[in-house]
C-alpha positions as CSV (number, residue, x, y, z in Angstrom):
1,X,3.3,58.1,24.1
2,X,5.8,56.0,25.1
3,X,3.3,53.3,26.6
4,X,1.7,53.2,23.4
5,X,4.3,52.5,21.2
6,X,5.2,49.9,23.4
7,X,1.6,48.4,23.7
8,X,1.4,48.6,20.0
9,X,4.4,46.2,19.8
10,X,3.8,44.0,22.1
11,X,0.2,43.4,20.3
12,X,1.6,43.1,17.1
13,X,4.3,40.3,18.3
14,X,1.1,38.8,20.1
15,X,-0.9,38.7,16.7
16,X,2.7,37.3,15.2
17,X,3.0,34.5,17.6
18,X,-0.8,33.6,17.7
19,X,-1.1,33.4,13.8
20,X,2.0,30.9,13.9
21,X,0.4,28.9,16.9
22,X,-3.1,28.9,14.8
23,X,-1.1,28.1,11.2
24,X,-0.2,24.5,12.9
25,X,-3.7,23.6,13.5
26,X,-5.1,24.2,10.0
27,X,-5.8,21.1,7.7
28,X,-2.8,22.2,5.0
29,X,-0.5,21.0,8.1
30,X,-2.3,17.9,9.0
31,X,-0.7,14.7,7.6
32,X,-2.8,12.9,4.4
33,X,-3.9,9.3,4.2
34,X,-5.6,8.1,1.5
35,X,-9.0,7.3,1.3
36,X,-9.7,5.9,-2.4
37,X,-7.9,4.6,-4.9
38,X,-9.2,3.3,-7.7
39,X,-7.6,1.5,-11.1
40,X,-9.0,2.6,-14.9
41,X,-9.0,0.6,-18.0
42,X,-9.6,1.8,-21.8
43,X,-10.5,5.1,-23.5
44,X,-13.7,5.7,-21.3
45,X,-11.4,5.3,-17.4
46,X,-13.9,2.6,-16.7
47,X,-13.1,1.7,-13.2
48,X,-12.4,-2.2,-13.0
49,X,-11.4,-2.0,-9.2
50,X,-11.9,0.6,-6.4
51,X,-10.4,0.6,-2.5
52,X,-12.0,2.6,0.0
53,X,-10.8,3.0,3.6
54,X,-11.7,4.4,6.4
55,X,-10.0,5.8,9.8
56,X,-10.9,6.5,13.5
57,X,-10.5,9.4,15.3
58,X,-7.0,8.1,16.1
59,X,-5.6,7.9,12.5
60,X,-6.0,4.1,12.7
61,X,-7.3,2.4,9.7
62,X,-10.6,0.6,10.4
63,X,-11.8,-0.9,6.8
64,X,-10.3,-1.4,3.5
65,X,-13.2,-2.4,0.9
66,X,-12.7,-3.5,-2.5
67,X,-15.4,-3.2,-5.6
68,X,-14.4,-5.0,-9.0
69,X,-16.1,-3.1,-12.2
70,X,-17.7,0.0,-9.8
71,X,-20.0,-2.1,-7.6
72,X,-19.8,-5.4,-7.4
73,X,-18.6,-5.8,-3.5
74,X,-15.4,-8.3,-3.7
75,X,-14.3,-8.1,-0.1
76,X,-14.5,-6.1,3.3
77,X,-11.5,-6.2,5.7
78,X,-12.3,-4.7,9.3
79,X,-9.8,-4.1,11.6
80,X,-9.1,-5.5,15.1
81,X,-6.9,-3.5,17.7
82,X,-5.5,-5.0,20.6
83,X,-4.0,-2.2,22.7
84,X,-3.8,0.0,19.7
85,X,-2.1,-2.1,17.7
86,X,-3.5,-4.2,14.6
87,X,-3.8,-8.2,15.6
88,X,-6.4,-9.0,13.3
89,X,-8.5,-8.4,10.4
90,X,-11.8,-9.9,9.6
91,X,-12.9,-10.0,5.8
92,X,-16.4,-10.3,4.5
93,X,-18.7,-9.7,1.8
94,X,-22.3,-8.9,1.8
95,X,-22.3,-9.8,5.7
96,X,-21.0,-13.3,5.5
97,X,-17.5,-14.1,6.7
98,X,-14.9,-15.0,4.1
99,X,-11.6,-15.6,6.0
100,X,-9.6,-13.4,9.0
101,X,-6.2,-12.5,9.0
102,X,-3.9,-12.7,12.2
103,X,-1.2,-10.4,11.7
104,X,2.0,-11.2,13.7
105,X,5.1,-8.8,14.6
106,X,8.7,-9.1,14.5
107,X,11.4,-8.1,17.6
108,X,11.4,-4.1,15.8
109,X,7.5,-4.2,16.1
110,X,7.1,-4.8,12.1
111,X,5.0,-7.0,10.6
112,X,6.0,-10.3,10.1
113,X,3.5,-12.8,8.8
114,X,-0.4,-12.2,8.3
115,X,-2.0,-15.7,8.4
116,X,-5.2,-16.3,6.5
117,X,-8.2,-18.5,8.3
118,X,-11.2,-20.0,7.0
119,X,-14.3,-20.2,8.5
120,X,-13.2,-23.5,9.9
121,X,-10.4,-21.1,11.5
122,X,-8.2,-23.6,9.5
123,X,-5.1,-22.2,8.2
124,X,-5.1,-21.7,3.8
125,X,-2.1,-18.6,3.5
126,X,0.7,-17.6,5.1
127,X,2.0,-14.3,4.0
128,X,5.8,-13.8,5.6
129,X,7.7,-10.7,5.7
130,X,11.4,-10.8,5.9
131,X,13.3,-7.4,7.0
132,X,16.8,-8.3,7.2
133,X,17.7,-5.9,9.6
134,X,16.4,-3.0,7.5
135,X,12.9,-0.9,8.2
136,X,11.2,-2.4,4.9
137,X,10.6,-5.8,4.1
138,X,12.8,-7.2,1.4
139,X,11.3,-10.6,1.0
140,X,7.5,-12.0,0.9
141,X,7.0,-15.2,0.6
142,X,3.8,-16.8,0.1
143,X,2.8,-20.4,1.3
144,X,-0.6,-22.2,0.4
145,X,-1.9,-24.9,1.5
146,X,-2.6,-27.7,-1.4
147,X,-5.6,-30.2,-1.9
148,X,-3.9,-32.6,0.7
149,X,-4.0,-29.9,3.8
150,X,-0.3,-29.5,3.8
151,X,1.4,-25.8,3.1
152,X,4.0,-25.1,1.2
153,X,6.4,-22.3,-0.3
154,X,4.0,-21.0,-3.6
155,X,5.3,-17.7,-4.4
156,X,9.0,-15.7,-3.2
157,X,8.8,-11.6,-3.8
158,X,12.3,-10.3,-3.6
159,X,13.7,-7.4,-4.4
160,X,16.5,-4.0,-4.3
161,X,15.7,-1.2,-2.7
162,X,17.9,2.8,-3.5
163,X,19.0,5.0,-0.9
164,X,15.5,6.6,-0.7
165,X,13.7,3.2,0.3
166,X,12.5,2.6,-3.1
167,X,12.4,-1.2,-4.7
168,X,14.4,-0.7,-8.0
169,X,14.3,-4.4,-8.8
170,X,11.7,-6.7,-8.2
171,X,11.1,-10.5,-9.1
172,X,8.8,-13.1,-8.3
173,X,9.5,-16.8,-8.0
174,X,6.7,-19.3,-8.8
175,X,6.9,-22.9,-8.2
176,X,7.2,-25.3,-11.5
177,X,4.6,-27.6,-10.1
178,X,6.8,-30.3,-12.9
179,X,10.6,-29.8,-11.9
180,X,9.6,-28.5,-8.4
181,X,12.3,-26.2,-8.4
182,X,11.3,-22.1,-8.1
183,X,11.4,-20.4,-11.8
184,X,11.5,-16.6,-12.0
185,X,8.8,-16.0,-14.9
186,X,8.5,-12.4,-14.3
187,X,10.4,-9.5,-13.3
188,X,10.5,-5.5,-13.4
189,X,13.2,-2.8,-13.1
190,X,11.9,0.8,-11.7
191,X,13.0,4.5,-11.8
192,X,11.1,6.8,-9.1
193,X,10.0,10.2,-8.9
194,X,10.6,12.5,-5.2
195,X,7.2,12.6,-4.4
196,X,5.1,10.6,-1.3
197,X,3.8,7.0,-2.6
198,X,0.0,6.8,-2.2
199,X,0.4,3.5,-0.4
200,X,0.2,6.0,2.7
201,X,0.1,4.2,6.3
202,X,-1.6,1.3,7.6
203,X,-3.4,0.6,4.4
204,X,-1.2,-2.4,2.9
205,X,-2.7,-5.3,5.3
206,X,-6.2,-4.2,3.8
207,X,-5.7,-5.1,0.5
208,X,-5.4,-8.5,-0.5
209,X,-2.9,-8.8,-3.4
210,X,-0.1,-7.1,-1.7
211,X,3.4,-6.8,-4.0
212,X,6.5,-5.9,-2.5
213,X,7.1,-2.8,-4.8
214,X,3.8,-0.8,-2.9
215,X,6.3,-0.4,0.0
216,X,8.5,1.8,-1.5
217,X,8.7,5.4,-0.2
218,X,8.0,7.1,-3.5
219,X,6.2,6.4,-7.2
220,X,7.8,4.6,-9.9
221,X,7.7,6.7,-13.0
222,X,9.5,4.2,-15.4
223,X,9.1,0.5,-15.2
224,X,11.1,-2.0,-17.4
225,X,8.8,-5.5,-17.4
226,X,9.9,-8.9,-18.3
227,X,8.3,-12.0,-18.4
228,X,8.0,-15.6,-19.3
229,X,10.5,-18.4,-19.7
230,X,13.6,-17.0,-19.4
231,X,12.5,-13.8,-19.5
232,X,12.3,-13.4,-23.1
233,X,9.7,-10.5,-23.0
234,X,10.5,-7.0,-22.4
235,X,8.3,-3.9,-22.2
236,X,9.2,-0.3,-21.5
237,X,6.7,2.0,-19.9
238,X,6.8,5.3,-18.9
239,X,4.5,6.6,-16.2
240,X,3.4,10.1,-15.4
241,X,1.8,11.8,-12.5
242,X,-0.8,14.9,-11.4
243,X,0.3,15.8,-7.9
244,X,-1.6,18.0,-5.4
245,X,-0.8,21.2,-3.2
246,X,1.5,18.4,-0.9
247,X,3.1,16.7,-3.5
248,X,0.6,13.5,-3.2
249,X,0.0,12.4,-7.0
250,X,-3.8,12.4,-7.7
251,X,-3.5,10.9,-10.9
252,X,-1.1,8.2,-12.3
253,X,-0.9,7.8,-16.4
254,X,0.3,4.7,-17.5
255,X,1.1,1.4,-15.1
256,X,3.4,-0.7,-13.5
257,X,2.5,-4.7,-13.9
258,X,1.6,-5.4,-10.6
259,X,-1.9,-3.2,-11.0
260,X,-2.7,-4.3,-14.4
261,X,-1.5,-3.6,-18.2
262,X,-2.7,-0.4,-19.6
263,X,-4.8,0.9,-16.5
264,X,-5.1,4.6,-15.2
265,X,-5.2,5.5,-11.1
266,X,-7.3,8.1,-9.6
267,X,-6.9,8.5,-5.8
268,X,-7.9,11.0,-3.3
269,X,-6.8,11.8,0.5
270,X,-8.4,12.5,3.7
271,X,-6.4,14.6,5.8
272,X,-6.0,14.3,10.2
């Protein structure tokens, strides 16, 4: 009797200890990345552009595509790896080559610049991230290279991040092609929610009109915008959210300005 008390324990801490063991395999405890996101204007959520990406086996991104208005194929960026780490994207569209992208790191193993190439392999963009000592950038600035083959300085993102990792302001600084000095003609305030941004991992150097705010750890769910010459225009706008089982928002209602005035997003996940 004894025995099979005993043997009736020792099964049931068994069955205890294999259900936790099995729980940590199960695709509610696998971390999400997205796999679509895609940008809504009007009454009738017409999508005017759609990402796509795709991962490996590894959990490395391998594409980021981009459709404007549902189908029409803008761009494809594939990935190249050297030694598992990202060196290189080539971006195409209906099989020709547009440009590629070399993507430098810093000291901390962060990205520091992505360079954009021709087909000439000459270079047309510099994109360079600035960390400051911190884990996010806090800086991207932007050089082109004009009619004359010479780069220079065209565009400086800066901006303030919280406590949490989240930009709270952001500007941008174009140059006045008249004065040659660099004018701030637009710039946007931010309150954030406690959920996961959908800018998940990896995905940022496959899209190509990157802003600084899509680093931030959360999602903004107030935006104040201003604009113009000195800033003279204001708009408030509050955003919403429909999250999933893992806090992930699956829908966003209402916009901040660097996706586009008065759009919608819809994205979904893919979990490894």
């Amino acid at each position: 009797m004894q025995y099979s008390i005993l043997s009736c324990v020792v099964a049931m801490l068994c069955l205890s200890s294999c259900s936790k063991k099995d729980k940590g395999d199960t695709p509610d405890d696998k971390q999400k990345y997205v796999s679509t996101i895609a940008y809504q204007y009007g009454s009738n959520n017409a999508t005017t552009e759609e990402y796509l990406f795709s991962y490996d086996s590894l959990k490395h991104v391998m594409s980021g595509t981009m459709f404007k208005d549902g189908f029409d194929l803008q761009y494809q960026n594939d990935a190249i790896y050297t030694n598992g780490k990202l060196t290189g994207i080539n971006g195409s569209s209906h099989g020709a080559q547009l440009y590629t992208k070399a993507i430098e790191y810093n000291a901390a193993n962060r990205i520091s610049a992505i360079k954009w190439m021709d087909v000439s392999n000459q270079i047309f963009q510099v994109d360079s991230l600035f960390y400051d000592d911190k884990t996010q950038p806090q800086r991207i600035y932007t050089y082109k290279r004009n009619a004359g083959g010479k780069m220079y300085l065209f565009e400086k993102q800066t901006g303030t991040y919280d406590s949490n990792g989240n930009v709270v302001n952001f500007k941008s600084d174009s140059l006045d092609s008249n004065t040659g000095a660099y004018v701030t003609y637009y710039k946007e305030d931010y309150v954030y929610d406690d959920y996961p941004t959908y800018y998940t991992n990896g995905i940022l150097p496959f899209m190509n009109n990157v802003r600084l705010p899509m680093y931030s750890k959360n999602n903004p769910r107030v935006s104040v915008e201003y604009w113009g010459v000195n800033l003279i225009g204001t708009a408030t706008a509050g955003i919403s959210y429909t999250y999933d089982e893992d806090r992930y928002p699956t829908r966003q209602f209402g916009n901040v300005a660097y996706i586009g005035v008065a759009h919608n997003t819809v994205i979904s996940y893919t979990k490894f």
